[in-house]
N, C-alpha and C positions, 0 to 999 in steps of 0.2 A: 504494500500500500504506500502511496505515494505521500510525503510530508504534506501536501497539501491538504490532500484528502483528507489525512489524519486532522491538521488545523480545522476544516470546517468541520468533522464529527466530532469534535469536541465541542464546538459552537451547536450543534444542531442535539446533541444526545444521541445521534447512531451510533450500533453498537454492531459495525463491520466486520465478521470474522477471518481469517487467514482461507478459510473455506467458500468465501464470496467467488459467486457465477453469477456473470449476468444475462439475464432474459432474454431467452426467445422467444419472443412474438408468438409464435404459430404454438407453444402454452398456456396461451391467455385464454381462458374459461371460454371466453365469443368465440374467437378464433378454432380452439378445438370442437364449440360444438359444428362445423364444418368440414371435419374430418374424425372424429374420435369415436367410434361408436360407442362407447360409454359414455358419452357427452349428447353425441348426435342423436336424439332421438325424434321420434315422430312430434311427442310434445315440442322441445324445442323447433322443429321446423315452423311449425304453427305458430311459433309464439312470435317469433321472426314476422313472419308475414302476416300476421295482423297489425302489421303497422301501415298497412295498407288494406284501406276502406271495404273494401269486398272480400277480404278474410280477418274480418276483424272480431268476428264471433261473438256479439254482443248479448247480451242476455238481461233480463230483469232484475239480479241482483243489483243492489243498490252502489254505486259509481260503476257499473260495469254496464250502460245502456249504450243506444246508437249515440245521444248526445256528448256521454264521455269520451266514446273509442272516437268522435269525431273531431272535438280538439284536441285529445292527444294526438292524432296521426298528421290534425294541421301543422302542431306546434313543431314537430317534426320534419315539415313539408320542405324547410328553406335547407336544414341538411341534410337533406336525401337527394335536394335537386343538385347542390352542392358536392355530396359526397359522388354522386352515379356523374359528373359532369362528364367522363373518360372513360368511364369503367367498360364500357361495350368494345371501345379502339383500344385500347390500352390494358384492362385487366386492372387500372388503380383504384384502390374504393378509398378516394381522397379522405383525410381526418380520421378515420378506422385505419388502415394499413395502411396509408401512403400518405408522406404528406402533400398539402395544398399545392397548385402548379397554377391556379388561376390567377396569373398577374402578365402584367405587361411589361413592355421594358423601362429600367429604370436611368436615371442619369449617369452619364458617361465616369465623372468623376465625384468622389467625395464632396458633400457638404464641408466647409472648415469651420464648425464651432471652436468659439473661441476657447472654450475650454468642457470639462467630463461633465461638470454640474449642471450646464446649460443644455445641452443634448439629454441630459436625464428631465430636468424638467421640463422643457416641452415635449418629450415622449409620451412624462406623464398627462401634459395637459390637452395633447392629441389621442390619447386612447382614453382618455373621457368623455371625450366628444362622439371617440364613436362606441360609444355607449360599454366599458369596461366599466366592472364596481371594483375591484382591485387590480393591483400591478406591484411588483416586486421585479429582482433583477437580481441574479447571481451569476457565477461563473463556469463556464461548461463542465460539464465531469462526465464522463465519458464511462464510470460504473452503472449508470442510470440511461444509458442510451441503451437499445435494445441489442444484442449479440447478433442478431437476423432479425427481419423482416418475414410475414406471413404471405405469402402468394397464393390468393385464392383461387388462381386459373388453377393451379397444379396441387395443390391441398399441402405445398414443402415451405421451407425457408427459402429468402433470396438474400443477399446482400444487402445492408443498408447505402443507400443512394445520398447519404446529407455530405454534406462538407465537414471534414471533420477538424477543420482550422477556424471557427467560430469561437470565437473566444467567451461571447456574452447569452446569456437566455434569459428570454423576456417571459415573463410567468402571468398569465393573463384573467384574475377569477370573475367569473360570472354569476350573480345570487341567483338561486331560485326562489320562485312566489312561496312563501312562509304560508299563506291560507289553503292552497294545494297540497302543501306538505300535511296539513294536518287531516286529510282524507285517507292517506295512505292507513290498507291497499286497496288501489281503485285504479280502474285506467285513467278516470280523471286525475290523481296525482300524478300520472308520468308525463301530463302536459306539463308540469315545472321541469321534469328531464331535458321533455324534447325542446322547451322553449329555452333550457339554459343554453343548450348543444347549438341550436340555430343563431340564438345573441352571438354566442363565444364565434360559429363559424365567421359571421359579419365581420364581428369586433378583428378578428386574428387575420383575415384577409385582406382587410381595408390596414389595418396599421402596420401589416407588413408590408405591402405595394407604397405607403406614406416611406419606411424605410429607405424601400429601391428606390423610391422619387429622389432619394437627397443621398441619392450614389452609393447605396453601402446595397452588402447581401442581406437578405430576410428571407426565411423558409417558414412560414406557418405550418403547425403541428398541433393535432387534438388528443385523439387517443391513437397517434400510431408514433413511433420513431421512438418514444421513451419512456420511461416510467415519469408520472406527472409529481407525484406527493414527496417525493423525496425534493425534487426541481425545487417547490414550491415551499417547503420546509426551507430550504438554504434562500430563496428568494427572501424570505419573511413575511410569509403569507399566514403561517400559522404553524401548529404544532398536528403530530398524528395522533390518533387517537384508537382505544379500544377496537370500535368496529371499523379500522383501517382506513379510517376518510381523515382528510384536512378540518381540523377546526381554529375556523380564526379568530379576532374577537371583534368584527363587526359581521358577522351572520352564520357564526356555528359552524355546524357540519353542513349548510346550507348553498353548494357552491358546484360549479364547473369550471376545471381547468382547462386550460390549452398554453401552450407554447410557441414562442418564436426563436427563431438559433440563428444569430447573427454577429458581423461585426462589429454594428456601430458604436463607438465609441461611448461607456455606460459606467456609471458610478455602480457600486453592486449596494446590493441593502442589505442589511446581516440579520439572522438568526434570531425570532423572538421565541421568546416563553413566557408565558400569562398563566403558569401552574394546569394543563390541560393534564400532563402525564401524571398528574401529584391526585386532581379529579379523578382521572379514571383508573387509577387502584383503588378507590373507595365505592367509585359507581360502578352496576355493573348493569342498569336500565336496559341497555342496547341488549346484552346478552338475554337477560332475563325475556326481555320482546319479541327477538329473533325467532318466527317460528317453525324454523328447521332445525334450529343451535347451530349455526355457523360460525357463532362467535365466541371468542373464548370466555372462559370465567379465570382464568388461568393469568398468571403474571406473565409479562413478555417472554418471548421464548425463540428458537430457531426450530422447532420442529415444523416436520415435513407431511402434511397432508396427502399433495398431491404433486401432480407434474406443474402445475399451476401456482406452485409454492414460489418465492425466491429466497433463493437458496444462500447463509451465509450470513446472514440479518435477524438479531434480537427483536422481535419486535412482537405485537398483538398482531394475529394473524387470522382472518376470516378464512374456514372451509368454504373458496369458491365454488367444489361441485355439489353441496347442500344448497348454495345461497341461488344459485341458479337452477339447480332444479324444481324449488318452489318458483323461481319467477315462471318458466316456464307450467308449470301447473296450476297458475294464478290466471297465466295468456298477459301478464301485464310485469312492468317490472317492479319490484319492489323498494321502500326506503321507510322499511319501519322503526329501523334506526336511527333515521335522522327524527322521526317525528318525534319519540321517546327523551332523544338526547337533552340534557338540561341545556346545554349551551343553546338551543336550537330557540330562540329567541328575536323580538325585533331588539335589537340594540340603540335604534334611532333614541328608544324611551327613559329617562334617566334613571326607572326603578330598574330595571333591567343591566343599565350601567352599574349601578350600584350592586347588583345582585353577583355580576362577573369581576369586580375587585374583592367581594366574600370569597367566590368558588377559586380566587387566584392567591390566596392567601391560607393560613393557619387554620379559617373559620371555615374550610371546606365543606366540612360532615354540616356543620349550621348552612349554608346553601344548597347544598344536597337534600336537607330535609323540607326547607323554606319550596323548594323545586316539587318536591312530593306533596306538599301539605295545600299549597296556594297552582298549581301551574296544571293547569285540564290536557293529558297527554295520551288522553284515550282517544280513537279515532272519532272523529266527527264525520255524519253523512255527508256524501256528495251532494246529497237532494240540497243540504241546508247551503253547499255554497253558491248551486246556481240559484235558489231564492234569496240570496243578499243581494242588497239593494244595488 
């Protein structure tokens, strides 16, 4: 392991063993169920293609009618048009395996900012514009980029295609709707999925083509080229948590990432901690919710579930082929974790401010209970959010 690396996993709390492999693509729970027949089955094909309108399988359970499956599969609409832009000539299923290639060309030579802080904030103040909730920036690390790439023509790995002389990553979160979260499971809450996926496509498209404009490389990246949470940790977006997701402290586990891998000239932001990992040895909500048990009750660890595991890393680890075989058996996907989780909160509120410097401090177990005693984390009907006003 490289000194570097060591430096940031001191700053971040990773606990990287001499044993670290890094990920292939074509193990990633989606990705196998396309080839793995223990993964592959008839449910999951089905659960897949109801994301489109006329196998959407809609039923009279409550958030699982034609009105739910119909905004989830719109909110959906802009990354799918997005992701298939290629996929027929090409084989790329952009933002899943491959990253984004829709841009034009950029200026010939470098913008000259006067100096690192200036380029950092107008990045910031351009990818708010196009509609980012958060942004961080770390340094590339190349344990976290994937080993191979998934080729769906062929069902194998291919070689990853990025430049691997990028020096900066641009870490890009996206909030989901907190009132959708609190349906889950329904197909109406995966309209917060599909509408984070579609924001983040926009947002990582538009602010990488703003890159090339002012002469430098950008490669927009969703869920394919890397692993995001680790990126995103060293960016200073947030800490990991129990049921394996990013929690930050302004919207919880409540988020979509994506990436950009590029040159331009970037201040990094460092490493925050708000006591998440100090919370979640006391909580174990997610796990107790989970209802497959995919998630651990268990203190961090490196054990190995499956092929889907990564391998080498202390950490709280979700069983992905429990967590996916309920989504698949639902027909929708699942985040009854996120509803559950005490962070999962609006933070705009000041009680709420106030409630996450208790859960970040000594007075943990007193926010943890305040969270049980006052905070409604059962699911609420679908019916009740399309009749608000």
């Amino acid at each position: 392991m490289s000194k570097n690396a060591k430096d940031i996993d001191q700053l971040t709390g990773f606990k990287v063993s001499d044993d670290f492999c890094k990920f292939d693509q074509r193990d990633e729970i989606y990705c196998r169920s396309e080839w793995d027949e223990s993964v592959a089955t008839d449910k999951a094909a089905k659960f897949f293609s109801g994301y489109f309108m006329p196998n959407a399988r809609s039923r009279k359970t409550d958030g699982f009618g034609q009105k739910d499956y119909a905004l989830r599969n719109a909110a959906w609409h802009v990354t799918n048009v997005l992701r298939d832009s290629s996929r027929q000539e090409s084989g790329r299923k952009e933002g899943f395996f491959d990253h984004f290639t829709l841009h034009e060309e950029g200026w010939p030579e470098p913008y000259p900012f006067d100096n690192l802080q200036q380029s950092s904030d107008e990045l910031r103040k351009v990818a708010k514009l196009f509609g980012a909730d958060l942004l961080g920036v770390c340094a590339y690390d190349e344990r976290w980029m994937y080993s191979a790439l998934f080729d769906e023509t062929t069902g194998s790995s291919k070689p990853p295609d990025l430049p691997t002389d990028l020096p900066n990553v641009i870490v890009v979160g996206e909030a989901m709707d907190e009132g959708l979260t609190k349906t889950v499971p329904s197909a109406l809450s995966g309209s917060a999925t599909g509408l984070g996926y579609s924001n983040d496509a926009v947002t990582l498209i538009g602010l990488a083509q703003y890159i090339r404009n002012l002469g430098y490389r950008a490669y927009a990246t969703m869920n394919d080229t890397s692993l995001a949470i680790p990126l995103a940790v060293q960016a200073g977006l947030g800490e990991e948590s129990r049921q394996s997701l990013l929690i930050t402290p302004q919207f919880g586990p409540r988020l979509r990432l994506g990436r950009i891998f590029t040159d331009l000239p970037l201040v990094h932001d460092a490493p925050k901690k708000f006591g998440v990992k100090e919370f979640c040895e006391i909580c174990d909500r997610c796990a107790k919710a989970c209802p497959p048990k995919a998630i651990p009750f268990d203190a961090p660890s490196d054990k190995i579930y499956n092929r889907s595991n990564l391998i080498g890393v202390e950490k709280w680890t979700v069983d992905a082929e429990k967590c996916f075989k309920f989504w698949a058996n639902q027909n929708t996907d699942c985040s009854i974790c996120i509803r559950v989780c005490p962070f999962n909160r609006d933070f705009s509120k000041w009680y709420h401010r106030l409630w996450r410097v208790l859960a970040s401090s000594n007075l943990r177990k007193l926010a943890l209970w305040l969270d049980d005693r006052f905070m409604q984390r059962g699911r609420q009907k679908s019916k009740g959010w399309w009749l608000q006003p």
